[in-house]
C-alpha positions, 0 to 999 in steps of 0.5 A: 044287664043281669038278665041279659047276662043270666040268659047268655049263661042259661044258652051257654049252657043249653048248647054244651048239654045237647052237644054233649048229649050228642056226643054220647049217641055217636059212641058205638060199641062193634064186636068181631074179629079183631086183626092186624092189617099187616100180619093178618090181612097183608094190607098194609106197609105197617101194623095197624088195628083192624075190626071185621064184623058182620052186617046184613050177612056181609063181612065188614071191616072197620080201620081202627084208627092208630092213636093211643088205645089202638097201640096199646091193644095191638100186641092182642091181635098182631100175634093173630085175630081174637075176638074184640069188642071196640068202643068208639066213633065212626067216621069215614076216610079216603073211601074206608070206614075208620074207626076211632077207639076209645076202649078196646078189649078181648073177648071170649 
């Protein structure tokens, strides 16, 4: 009963250290030119967070998606674009690529 016990908790504990691990290698950090999506680019209804950088000599926006970190910023770039530097993940929705910020702030 012990050992079944201690090699359910060795798993338990296994699993969480990939997990995390995995968790970790998802992180991405873009850097480009932040913008408004109301003010700057005229795609939307309501302000919102935007990152465009480039990949493979094409221009790229990524949708930073509107949660705690985003609202927080968006007084940086709704004034108009500024260079940005966003920390994150990835993940796509309705066709656009929508990027979910944990950190973001200006650069120079």
């Amino acid at each position: 009963m012990k050992t079944s016990l201690l090699a359910i908790l060795f798993v338990s504990a296994l699993t969480l250290a990939v997990n995390t691990a995995r968790a970790e290698d998802a992180k991405l950090t873009l850097t480009g030119e932040g913008k408004c999506t109301k003010c700057a680019m005229k795609e939307t209804d309501s302000c919102q967070n935007a990152i465009t950088i480039e990949e493979k000599g094409k221009k790229v926006t990524y949708y930073i998606e509107h949660n705690d970190v985003s609202k927080k910023f968006h007084g940086e770039v709704c004034k108009g674009p500024k260079n940005i530097k966003a920390v994150g993940a990835l993940k796509e929705v309705d066709g656009k690529k929508v990027f979910v910020a944990t950190e973001l702030t200006a650069t120079k």
